[in-house]
N, CA, C and O atoms as a GROMACS GRO file, in nm:
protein
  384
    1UNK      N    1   3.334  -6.250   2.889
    1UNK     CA    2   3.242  -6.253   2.999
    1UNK      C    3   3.107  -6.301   2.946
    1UNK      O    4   3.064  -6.259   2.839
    2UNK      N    5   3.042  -6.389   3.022
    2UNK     CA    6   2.941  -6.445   2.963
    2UNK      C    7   2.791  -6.420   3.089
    2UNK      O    8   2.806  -6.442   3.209
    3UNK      N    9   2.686  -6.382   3.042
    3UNK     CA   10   2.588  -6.318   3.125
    3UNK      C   11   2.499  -6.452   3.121
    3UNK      O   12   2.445  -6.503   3.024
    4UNK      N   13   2.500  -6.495   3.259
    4UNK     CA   14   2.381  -6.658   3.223
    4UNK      C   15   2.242  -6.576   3.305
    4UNK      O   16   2.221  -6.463   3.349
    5UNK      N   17   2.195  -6.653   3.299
    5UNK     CA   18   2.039  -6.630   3.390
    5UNK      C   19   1.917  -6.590   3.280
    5UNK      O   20   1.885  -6.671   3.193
    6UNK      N   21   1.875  -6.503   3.288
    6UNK     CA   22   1.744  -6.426   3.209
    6UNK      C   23   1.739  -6.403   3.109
    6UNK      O   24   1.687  -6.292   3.093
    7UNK      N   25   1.776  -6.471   2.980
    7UNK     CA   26   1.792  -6.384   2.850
    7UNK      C   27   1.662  -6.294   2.827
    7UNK      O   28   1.668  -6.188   2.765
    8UNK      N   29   1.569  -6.333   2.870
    8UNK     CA   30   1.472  -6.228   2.805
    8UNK      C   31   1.475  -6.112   2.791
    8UNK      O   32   1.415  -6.044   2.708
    9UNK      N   33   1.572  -6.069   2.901
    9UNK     CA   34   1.641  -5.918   2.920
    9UNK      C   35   1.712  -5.845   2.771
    9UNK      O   36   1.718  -5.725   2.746
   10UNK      N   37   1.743  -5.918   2.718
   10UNK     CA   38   1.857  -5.883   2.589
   10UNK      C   39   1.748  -5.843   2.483
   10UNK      O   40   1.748  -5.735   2.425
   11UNK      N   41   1.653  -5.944   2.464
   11UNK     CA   42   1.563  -5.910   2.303
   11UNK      C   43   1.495  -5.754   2.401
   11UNK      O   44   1.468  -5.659   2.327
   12UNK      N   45   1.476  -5.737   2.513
   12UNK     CA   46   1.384  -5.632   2.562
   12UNK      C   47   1.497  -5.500   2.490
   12UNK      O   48   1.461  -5.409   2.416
   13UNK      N   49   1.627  -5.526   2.537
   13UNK     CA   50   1.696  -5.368   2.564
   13UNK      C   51   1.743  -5.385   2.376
   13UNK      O   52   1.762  -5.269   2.341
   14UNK      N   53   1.759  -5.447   2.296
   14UNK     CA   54   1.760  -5.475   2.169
   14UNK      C   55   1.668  -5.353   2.095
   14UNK      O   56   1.691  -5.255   2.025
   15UNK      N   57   1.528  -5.435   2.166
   15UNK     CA   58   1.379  -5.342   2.105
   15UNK      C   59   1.400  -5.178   2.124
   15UNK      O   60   1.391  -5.094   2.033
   16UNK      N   61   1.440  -5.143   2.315
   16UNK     CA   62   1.444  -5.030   2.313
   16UNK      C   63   1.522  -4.942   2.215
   16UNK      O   64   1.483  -4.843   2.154
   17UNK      N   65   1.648  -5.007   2.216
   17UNK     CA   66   1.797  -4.938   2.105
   17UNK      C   67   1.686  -4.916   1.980
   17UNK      O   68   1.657  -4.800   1.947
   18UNK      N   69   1.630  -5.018   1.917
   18UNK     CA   70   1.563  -4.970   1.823
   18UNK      C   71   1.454  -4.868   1.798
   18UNK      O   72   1.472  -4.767   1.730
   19UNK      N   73   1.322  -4.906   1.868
   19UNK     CA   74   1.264  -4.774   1.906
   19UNK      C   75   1.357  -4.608   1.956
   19UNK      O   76   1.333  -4.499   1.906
   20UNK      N   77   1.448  -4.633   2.051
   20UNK     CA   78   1.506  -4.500   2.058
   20UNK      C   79   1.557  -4.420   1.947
   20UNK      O   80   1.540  -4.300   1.926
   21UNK      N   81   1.649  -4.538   1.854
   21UNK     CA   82   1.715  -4.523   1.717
   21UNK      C   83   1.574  -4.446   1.622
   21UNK      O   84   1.613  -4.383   1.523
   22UNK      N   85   1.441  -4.446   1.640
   22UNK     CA   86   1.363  -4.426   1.558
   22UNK      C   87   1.356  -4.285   1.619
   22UNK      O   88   1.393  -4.183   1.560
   23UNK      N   89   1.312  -4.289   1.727
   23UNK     CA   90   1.281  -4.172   1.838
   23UNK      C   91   1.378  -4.044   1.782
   23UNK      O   92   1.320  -3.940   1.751
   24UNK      N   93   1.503  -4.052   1.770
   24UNK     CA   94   1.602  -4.003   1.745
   24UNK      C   95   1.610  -3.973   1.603
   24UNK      O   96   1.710  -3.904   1.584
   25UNK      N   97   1.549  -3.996   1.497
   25UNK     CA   98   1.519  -3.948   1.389
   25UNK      C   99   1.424  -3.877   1.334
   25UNK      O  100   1.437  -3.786   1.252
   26UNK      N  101   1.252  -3.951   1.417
   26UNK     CA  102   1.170  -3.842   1.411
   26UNK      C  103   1.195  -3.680   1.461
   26UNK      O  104   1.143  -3.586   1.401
   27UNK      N  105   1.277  -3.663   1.573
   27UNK     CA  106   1.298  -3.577   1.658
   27UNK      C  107   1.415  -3.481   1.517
   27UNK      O  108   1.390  -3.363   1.491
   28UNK      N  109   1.473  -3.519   1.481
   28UNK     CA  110   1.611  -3.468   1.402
   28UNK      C  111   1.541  -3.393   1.246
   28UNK      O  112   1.579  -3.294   1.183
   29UNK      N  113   1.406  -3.502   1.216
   29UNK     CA  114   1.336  -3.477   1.083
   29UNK      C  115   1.220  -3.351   1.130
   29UNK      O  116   1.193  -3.267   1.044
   30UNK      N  117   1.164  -3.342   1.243
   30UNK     CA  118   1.074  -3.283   1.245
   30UNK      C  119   1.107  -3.106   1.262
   30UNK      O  120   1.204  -3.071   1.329
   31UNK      N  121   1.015  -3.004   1.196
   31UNK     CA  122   1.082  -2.931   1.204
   31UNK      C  123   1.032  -2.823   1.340
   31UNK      O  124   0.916  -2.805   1.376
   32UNK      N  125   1.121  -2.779   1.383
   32UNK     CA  126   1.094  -2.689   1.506
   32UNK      C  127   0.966  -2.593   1.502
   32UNK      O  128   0.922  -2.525   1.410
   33UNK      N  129   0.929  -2.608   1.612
   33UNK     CA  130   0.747  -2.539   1.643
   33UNK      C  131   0.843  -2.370   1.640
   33UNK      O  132   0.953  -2.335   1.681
   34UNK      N  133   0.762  -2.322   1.589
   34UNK     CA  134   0.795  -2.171   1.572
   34UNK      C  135   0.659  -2.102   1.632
   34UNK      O  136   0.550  -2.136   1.585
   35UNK      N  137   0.668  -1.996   1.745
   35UNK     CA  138   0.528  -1.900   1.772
   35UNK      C  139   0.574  -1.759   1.760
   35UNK      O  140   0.691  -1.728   1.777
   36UNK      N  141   0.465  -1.659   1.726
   36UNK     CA  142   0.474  -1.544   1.693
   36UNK      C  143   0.390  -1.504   1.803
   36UNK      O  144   0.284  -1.565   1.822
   37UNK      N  145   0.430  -1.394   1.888
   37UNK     CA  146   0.382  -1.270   1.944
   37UNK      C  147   0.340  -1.164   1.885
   37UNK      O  148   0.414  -1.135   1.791
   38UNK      N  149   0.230  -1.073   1.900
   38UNK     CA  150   0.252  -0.923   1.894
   38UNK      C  151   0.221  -0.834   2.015
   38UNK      O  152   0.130  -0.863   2.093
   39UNK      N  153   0.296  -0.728   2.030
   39UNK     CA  154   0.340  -0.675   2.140
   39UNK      C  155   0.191  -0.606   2.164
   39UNK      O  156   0.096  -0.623   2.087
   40UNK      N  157   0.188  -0.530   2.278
   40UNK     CA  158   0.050  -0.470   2.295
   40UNK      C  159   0.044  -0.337   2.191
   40UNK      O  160  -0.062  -0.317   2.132
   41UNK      N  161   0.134  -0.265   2.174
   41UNK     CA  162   0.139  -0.129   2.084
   41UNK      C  163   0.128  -0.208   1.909
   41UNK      O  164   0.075  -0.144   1.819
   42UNK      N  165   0.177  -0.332   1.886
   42UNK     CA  166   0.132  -0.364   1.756
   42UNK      C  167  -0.033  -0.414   1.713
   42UNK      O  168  -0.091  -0.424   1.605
   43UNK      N  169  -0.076  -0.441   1.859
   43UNK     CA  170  -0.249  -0.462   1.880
   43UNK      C  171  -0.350  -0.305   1.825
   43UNK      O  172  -0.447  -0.274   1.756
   44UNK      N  173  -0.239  -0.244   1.916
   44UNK     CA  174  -0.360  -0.117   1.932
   44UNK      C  175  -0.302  -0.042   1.789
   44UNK      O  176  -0.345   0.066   1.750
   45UNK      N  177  -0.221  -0.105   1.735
   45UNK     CA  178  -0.158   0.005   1.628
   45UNK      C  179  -0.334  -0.095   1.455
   45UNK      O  180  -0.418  -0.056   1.374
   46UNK      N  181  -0.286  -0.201   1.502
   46UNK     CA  182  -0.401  -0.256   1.398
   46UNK      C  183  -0.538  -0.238   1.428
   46UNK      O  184  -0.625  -0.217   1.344
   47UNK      N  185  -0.564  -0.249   1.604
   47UNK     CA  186  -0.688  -0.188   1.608
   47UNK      C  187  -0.769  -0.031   1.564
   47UNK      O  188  -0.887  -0.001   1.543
   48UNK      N  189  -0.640   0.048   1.564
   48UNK     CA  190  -0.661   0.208   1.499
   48UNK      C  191  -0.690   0.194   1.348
   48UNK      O  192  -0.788   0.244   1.294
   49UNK      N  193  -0.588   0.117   1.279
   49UNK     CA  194  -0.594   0.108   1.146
   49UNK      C  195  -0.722   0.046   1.103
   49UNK      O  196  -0.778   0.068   0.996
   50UNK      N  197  -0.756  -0.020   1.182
   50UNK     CA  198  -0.898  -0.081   1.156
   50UNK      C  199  -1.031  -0.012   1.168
   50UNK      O  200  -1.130  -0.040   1.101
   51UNK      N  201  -1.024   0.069   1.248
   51UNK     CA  202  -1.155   0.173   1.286
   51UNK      C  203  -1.129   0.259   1.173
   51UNK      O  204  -1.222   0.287   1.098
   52UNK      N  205  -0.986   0.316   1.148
   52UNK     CA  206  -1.015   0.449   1.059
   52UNK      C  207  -1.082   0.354   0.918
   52UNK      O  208  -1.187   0.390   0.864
   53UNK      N  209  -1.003   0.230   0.870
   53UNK     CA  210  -1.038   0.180   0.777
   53UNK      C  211  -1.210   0.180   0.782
   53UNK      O  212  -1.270   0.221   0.683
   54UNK      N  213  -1.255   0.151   0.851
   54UNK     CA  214  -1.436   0.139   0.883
   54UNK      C  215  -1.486   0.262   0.845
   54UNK      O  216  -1.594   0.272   0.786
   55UNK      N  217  -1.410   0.363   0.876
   55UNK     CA  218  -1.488   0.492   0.929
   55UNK      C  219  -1.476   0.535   0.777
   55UNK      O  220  -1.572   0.604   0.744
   56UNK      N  221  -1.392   0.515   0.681
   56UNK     CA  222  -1.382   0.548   0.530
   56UNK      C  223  -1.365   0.717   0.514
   56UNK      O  224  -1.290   0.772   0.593
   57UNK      N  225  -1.423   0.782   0.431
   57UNK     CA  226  -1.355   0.939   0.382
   57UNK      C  227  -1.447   1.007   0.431
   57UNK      O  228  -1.533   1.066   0.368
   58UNK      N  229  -1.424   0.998   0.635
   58UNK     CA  230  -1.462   1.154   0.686
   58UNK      C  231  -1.485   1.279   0.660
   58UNK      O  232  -1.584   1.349   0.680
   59UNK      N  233  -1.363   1.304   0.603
   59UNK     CA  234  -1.306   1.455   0.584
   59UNK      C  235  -1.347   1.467   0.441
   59UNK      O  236  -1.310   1.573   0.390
   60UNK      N  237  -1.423   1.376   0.355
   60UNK     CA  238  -1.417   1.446   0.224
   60UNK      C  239  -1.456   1.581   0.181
   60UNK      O  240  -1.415   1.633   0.078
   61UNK      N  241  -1.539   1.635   0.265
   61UNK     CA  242  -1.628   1.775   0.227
   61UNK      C  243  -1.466   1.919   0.253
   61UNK      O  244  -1.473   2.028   0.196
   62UNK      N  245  -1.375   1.891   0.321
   62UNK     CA  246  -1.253   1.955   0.352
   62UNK      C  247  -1.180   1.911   0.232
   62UNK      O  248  -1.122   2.001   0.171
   63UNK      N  249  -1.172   1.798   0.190
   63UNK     CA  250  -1.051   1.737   0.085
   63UNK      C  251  -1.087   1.841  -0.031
   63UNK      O  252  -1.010   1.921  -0.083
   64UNK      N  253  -1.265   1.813  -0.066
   64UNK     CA  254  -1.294   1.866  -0.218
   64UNK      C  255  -1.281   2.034  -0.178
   64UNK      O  256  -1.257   2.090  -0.286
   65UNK      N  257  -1.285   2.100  -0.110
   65UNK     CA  258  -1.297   2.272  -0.023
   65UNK      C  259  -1.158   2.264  -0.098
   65UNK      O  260  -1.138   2.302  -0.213
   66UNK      N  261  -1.077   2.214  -0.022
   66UNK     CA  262  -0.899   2.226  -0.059
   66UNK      C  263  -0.886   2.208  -0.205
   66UNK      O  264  -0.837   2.305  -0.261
   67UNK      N  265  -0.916   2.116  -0.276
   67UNK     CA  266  -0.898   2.082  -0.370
   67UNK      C  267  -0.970   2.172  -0.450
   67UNK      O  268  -0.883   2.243  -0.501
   68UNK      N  269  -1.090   2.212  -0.492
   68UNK     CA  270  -1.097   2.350  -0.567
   68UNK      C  271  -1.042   2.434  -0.517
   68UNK      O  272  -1.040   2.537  -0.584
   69UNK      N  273  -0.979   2.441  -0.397
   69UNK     CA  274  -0.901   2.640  -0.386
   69UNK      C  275  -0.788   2.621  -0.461
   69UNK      O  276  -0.746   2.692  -0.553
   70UNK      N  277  -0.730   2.496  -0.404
   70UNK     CA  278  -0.597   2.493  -0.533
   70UNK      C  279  -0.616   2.488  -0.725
   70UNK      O  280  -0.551   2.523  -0.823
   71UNK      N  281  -0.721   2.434  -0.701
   71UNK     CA  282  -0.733   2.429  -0.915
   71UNK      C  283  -0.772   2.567  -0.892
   71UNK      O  284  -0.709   2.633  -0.974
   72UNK      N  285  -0.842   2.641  -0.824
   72UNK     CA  286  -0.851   2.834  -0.845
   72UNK      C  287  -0.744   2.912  -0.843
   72UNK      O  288  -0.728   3.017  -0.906
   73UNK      N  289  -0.651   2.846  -0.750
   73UNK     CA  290  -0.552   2.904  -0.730
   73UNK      C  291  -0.564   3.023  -0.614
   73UNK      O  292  -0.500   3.128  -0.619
   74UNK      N  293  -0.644   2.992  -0.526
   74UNK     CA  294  -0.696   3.082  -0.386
   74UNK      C  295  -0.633   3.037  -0.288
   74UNK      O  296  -0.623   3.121  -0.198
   75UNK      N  297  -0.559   2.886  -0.256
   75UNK     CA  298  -0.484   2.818  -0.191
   75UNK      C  299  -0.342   2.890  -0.167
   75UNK      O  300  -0.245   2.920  -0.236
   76UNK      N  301  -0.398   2.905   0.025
   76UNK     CA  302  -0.261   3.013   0.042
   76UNK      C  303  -0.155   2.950   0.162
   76UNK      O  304  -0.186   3.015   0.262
   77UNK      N  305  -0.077   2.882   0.189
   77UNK     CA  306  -0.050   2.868   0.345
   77UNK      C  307   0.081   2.931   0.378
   77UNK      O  308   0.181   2.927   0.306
   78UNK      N  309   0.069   2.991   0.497
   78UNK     CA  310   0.126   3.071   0.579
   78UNK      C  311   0.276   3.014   0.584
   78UNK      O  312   0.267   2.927   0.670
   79UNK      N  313   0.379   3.015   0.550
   79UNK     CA  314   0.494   2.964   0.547
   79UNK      C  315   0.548   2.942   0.717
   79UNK      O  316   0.644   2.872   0.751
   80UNK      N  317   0.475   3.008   0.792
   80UNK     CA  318   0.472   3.037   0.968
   80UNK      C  319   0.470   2.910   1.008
   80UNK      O  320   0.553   2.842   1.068
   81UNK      N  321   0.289   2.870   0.938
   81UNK     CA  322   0.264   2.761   0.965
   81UNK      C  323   0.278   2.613   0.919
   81UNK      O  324   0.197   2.529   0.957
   82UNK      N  325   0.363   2.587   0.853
   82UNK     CA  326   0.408   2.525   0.777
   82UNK      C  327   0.556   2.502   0.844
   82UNK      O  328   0.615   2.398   0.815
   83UNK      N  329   0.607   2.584   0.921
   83UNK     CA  330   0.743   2.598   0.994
   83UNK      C  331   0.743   2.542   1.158
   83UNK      O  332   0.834   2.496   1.227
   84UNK      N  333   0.565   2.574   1.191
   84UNK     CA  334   0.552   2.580   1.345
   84UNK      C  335   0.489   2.432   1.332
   84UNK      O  336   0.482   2.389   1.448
   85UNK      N  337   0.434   2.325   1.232
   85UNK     CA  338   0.380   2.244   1.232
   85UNK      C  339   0.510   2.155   1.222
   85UNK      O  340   0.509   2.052   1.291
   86UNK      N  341   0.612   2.180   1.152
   86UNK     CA  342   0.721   2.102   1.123
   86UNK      C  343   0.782   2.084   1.291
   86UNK      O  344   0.797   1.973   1.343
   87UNK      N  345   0.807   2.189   1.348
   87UNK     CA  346   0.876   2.192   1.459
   87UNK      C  347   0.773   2.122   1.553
   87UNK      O  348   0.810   2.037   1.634
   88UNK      N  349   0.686   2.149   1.545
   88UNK     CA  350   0.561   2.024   1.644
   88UNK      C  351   0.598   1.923   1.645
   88UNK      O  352   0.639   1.878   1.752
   89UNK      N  353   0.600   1.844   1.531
   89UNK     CA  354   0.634   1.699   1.501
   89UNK      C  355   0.781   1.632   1.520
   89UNK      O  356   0.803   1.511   1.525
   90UNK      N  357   0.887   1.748   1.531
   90UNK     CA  358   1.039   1.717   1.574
   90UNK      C  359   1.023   1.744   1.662
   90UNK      O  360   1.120   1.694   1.718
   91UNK      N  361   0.951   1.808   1.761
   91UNK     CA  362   0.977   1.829   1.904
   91UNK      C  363   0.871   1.661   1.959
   91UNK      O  364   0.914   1.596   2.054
   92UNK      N  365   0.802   1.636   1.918
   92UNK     CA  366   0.695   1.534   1.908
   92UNK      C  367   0.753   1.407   1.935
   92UNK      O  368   0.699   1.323   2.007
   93UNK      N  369   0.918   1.385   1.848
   93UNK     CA  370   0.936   1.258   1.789
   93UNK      C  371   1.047   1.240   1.914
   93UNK      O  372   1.092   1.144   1.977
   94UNK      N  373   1.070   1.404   1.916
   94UNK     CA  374   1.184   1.365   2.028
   94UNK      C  375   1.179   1.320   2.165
   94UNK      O  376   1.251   1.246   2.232
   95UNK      N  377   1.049   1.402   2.193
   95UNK     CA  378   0.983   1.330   2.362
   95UNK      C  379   0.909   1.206   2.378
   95UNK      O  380   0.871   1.160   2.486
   96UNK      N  381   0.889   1.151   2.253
   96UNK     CA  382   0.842   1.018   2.254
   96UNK      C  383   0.940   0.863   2.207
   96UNK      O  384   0.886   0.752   2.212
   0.00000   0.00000   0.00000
């Protein structure tokens, strides 16, 4: 079968095959766009970590109190409380 009339048509769809042929490799070489989220609780979890980080050693005047009762050996805790604090935090983990 022989196509008469317009050749100009042929070098056109030639060019495209080629450009597409390119099209089709950049696309194959390039590597996939990747994006990261963070959820709203991983926001507010770095915004906390960030204030306490600012706020630095509050509690030191309690740390050093504790810390000489124990080198005295005056450091006493209530085994009660030590039992009722544990159960706080398992009852804590479970409703949340």
């Amino acid at each position: 079968m022989k196509i008469s009339g317009n050749n100009n048509v042929i070098p056109l769809i030639q060019q495209y095959q080629k450009e597409e042929g390119i099209r089709k490799e950049a696309r194959k070489n390039s590597a996939p766009v990747e994006t990261v989220g963070l959820s709203t609780k991983a926001k507010e979890a770095y915004a906390i970590r960030k204030i306490a980080q600012e706020l630095g050693d509050v509690r030191a005047d309690k740390i050093n109190e504790l810390k000489g009762r124990i080198e005295a050996g005056t450091y006493d805790v209530s085994g009660e409380k030590i039992a009722g604090k544990i159960m706080e935090e398992a009852l804590y983990d479970i409703l949340t």
